[in-house]
C-alpha positions in Angstrom: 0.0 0.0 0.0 1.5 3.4 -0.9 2.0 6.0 1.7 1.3 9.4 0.7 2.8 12.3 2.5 1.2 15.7 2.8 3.2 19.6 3.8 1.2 21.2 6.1 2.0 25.0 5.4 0.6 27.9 7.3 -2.2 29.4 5.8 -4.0 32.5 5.5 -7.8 32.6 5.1 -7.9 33.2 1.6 -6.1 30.1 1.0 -8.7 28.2 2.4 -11.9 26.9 0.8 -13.5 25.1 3.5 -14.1 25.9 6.8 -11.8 23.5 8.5 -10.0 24.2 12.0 -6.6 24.2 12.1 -3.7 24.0 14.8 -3.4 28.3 15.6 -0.1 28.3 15.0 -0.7 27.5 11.2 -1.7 31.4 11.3 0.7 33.3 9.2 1.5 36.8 10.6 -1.0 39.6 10.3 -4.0 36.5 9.5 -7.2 36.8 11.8 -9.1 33.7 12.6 -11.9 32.4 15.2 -11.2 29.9 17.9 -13.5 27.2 17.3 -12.3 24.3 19.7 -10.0 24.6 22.6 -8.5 20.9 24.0 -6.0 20.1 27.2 -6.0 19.9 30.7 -8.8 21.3 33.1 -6.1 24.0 34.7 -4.4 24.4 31.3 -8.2 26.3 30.3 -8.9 27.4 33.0 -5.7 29.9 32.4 -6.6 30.3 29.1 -9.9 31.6 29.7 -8.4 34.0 32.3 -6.3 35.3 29.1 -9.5 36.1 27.8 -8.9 33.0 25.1 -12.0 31.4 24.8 -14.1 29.5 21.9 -15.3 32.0 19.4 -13.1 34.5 20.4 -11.5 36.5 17.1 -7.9 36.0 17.2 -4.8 37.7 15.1 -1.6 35.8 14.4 1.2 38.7 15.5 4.3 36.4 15.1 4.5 32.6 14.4 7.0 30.5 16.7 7.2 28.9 20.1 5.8 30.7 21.6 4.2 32.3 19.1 2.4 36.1 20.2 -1.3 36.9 19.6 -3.7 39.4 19.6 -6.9 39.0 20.9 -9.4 42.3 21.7 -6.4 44.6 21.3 -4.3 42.6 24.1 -0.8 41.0 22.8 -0.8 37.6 24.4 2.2 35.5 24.2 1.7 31.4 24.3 3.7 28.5 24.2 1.2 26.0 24.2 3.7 22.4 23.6 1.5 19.6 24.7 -0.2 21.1 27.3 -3.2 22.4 25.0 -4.7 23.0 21.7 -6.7 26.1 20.2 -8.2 25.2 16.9 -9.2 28.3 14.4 -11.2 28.8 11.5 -8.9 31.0 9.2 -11.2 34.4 8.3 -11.9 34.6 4.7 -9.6 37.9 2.8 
């Protein structure tokens, strides 16, 4: 049986023609999105949502890496989210 491998590139949401959630950190700079499914640890988000980084909160990718730094209602949050949790965003369309 063949195995077929896939690159997983960041995107933007123009580059997107479905509305499938992706990892947040496959934001490219300057790209807004919506958080759509948050996953990890009860603590892990619990401090999350103290951040103010909540399920259908509107989110802007400032600068990609680990930890990568976001901007969420004006506020610069920095996160280095490893294995402890996992935001899921709908890239915005344009």
């Amino acid at each position: 049986m063949p195995f077929h491998q896939f690159e997983i590139f960041p995107v933007c949401g123009s580059m997107i023609t479905d509305s499938v959630p992706l990892p947040i950190e496959y934001l490219q700079p300057e790209c807004h999105g919506t958080i759509v499914e948050m996953c990890g640890q009860p603590c892990q988000m619990q401090r999350l949502a103290e951040l103010g980084i909540r399920q259908g909160c509107k989110v802007r990718m400032v600068c990609q890496g680990e930890p990568c730094l976001i901007c969420i209602e004006g506020r610069r949050i920095s996160l280095r989210l490893g294995d402890s949790a996992d935001i899921f965003v709908i890239p915005a369309a344009g």
